[in-house]
C-alpha positions in Angstrom: -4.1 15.6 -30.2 -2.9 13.5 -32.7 -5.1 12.4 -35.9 -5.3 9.3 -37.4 -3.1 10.4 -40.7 -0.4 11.7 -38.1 -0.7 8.0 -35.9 -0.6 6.4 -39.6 2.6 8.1 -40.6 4.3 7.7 -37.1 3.7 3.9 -37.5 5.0 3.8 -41.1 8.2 5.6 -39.8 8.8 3.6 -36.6 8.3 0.0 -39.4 8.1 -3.1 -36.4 8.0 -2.3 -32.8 7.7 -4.2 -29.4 4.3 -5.0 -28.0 3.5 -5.2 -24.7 0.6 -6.8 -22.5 -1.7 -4.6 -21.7 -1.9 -0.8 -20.7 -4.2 1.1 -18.1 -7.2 3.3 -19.6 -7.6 6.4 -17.1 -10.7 7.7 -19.1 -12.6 6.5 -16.0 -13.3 7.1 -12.5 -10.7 4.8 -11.2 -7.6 2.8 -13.2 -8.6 0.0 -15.2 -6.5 -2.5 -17.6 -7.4 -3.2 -20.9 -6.0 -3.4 -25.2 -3.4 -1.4 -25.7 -4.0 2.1 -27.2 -2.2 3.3 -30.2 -0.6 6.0 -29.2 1.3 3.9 -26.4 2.1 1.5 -29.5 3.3 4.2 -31.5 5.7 5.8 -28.9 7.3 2.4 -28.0 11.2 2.6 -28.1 13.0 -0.1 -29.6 14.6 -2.9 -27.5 17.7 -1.7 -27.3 20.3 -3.9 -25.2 20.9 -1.6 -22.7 16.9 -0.8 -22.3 16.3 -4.7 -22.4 19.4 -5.9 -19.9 21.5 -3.3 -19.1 19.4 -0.5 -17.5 17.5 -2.8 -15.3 20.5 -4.1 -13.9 21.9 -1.5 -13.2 18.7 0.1 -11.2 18.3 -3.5 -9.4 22.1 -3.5 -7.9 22.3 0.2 -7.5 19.4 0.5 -6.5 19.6 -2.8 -3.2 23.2 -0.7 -2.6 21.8 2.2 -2.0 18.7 1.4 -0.1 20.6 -0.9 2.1 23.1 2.3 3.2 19.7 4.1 3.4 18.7 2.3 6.0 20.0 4.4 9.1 18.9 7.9 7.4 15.5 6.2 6.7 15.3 4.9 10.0 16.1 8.7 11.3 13.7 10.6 9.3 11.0 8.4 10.1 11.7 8.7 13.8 11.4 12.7 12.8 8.4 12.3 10.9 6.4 10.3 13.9 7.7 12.4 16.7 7.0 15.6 14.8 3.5 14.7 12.8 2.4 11.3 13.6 1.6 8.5 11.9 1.5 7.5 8.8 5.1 8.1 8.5 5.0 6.7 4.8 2.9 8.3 2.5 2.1 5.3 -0.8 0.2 7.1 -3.8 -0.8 5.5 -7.4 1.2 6.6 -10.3 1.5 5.7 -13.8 4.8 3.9 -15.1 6.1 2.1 -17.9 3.4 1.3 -20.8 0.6 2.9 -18.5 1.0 0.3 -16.0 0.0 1.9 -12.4 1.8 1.1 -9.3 2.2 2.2 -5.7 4.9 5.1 -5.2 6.4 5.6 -1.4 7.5 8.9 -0.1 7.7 10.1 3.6 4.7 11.9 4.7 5.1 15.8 4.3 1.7 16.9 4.8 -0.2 17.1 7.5 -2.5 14.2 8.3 -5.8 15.6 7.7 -5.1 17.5 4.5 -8.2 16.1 3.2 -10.3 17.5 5.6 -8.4 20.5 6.4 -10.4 24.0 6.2 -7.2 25.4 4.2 -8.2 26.7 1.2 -5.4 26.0 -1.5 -5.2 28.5 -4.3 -2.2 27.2 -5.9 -1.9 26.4 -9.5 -3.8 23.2 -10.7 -1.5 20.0 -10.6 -2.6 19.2 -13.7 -0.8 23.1 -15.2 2.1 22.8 -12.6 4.8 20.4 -10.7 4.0 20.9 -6.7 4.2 24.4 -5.3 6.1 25.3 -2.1 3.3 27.8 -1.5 0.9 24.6 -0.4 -0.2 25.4 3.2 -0.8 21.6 3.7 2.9 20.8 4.1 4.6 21.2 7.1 7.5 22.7 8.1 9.5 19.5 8.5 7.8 18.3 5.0 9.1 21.4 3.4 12.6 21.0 4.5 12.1 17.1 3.1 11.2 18.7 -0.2 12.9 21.0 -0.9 16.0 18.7 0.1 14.4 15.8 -1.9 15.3 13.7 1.4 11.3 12.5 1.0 11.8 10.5 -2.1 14.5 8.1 -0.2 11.8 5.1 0.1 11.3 4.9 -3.9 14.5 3.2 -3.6 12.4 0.3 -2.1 10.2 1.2 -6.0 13.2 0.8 -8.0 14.4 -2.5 -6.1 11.1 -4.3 -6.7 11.1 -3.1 -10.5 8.4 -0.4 -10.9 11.0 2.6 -10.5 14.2 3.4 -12.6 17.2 5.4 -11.2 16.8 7.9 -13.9 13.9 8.3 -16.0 11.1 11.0 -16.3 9.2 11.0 -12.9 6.2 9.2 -12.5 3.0 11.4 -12.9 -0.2 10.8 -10.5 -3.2 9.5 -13.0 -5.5 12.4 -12.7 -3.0 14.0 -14.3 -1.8 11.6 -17.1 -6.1 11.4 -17.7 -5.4 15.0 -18.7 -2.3 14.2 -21.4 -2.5 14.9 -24.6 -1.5 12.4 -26.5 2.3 13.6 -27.8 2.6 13.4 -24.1 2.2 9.9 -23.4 5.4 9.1 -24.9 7.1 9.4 -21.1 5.4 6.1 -20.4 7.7 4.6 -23.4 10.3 4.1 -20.5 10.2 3.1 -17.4 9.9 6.1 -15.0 12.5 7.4 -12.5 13.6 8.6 -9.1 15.5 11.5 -10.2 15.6 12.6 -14.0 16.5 15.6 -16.2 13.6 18.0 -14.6 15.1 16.9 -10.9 19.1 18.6 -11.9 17.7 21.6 -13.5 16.3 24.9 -11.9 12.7 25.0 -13.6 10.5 23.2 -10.6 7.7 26.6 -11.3 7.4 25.7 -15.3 4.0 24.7 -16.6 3.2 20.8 -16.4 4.0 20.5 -20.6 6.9 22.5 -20.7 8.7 20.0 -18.0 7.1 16.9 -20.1 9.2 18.3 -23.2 12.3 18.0 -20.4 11.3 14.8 -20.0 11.2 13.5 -23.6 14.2 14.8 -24.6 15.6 12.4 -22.4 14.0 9.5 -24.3 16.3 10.5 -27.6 19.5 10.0 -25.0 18.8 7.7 -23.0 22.6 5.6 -22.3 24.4 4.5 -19.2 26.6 7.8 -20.1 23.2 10.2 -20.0 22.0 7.8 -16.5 25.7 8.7 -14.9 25.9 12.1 -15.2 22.2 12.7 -14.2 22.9 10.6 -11.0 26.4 12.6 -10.3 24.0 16.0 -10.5 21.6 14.5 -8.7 23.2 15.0 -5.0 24.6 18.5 -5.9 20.8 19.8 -6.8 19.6 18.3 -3.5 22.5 19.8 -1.3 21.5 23.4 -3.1 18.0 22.7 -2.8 17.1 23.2 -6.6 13.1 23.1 -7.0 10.8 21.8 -4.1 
């Protein structure tokens, strides 16, 4: 964790930074708004033009492009989905995004529809250690294919149109796991999160939950419409070879 002389020195260093409206606490049973911690304060990137303009921009207009071609392969897989498992064909989960704020995420359903209730007994590593596992007898075979080709994450384009989703941009986490950050780690949040990101082009899907959180940060010290390019170029390539789950 980081102490108070740490948080001192880290404010000292950073001088004046941006504040923003509020921030979620996720000490509790469920999300709730309120003041704005200091370690959200002290991570805060600087208002840089393309941050402030730029970026979101380019996500709104990429972003309405893409989901508009979309449309037929949406339109496809969902057909897939409801024939093969059922309804819901959309899966929406709470996740934590820029500045703590929490927000709905949509995905196609790859699990089966009572994996609640279901007398499988998952033995996997715990979410809060490790990324998903293609191990998980809950998904099905279809959602495994959707996984593994990334093909499930198509309707965050719908996220990044109406602003709660960047193209690029360390992937939103769920917020039982962000209750479990350190505090070095909420420095992810300084950005708004992504659809694809560093962790999404590289090979390392079975690394431990911090280790892929250090990925992540390291793109907050490059962040540039070069850095945003060439992660979306590498994007399609990882999906085609099916790199991570």
């Amino acid at each position: 964790m980081v102490s108070k002389e740490s948080e001192a020195a880290l404010v000292a260093a950073l001088g004046e930074i941006s504040q923003v409206d509020s921030q979620v606490d996720l000490t509790g049973s469920s999300p709730t708004f309120g003041p704005l911690f200091d370690v959200a304060r002290i991570y805060a990137l600087p208002a840089r033009p393309y941050l402030r303009w730029i970026k979101p921009t380019f996500d709104r207009v990429v972003g309405l492009v893409a989901l508009v071609l979309a449309i037929p392969l949406i339109a496809l897989i969902g057909a897939v989905i409801w024939v093969s498992m059922g309804s819901p064909v959309f899966l929406a989960q709470d996740r934590v995004g820029l500045r703590g704020k929490v927000f709905r995420l949509w995905k196609f359903r790859t699990m089966a529809p009572d994996r609640r209730t279901t007398q499988l007994e998952w033995l996997g590593e715990n979410r809060r250690r490790t990324h998903k596992s293609a191990d998980d007898p809950r998904i099905t075979p279809l959602g495994r294919w959707l996984r593994a080709t990334r093909l499930d994450e198509i309707p965050q384009l719908v996220n990044v149109v109406s602003g709660d989703l960047s193209l690029v941009g360390p992937r939103p986490e769920m917020v039982a796991v962000v209750a479990q950050y350190e505090a070095w780690q909420h420095r992810r949040h300084a950005v708004k999160p992504g659809v694809t990101g560093l962790w999404q082009i590289s090979d390392q899907g079975d690394k431990l939950l911090r280790d892929c959180t250090e990925m992540e940060l390291a793109y907050l010290d490059q962040v540039s419409l070069r850095i945003d390019v060439q992660i979306l170029m590498k994007t399609i390539p990882a999906m085609v070879k099916r790199q991570g789950i």
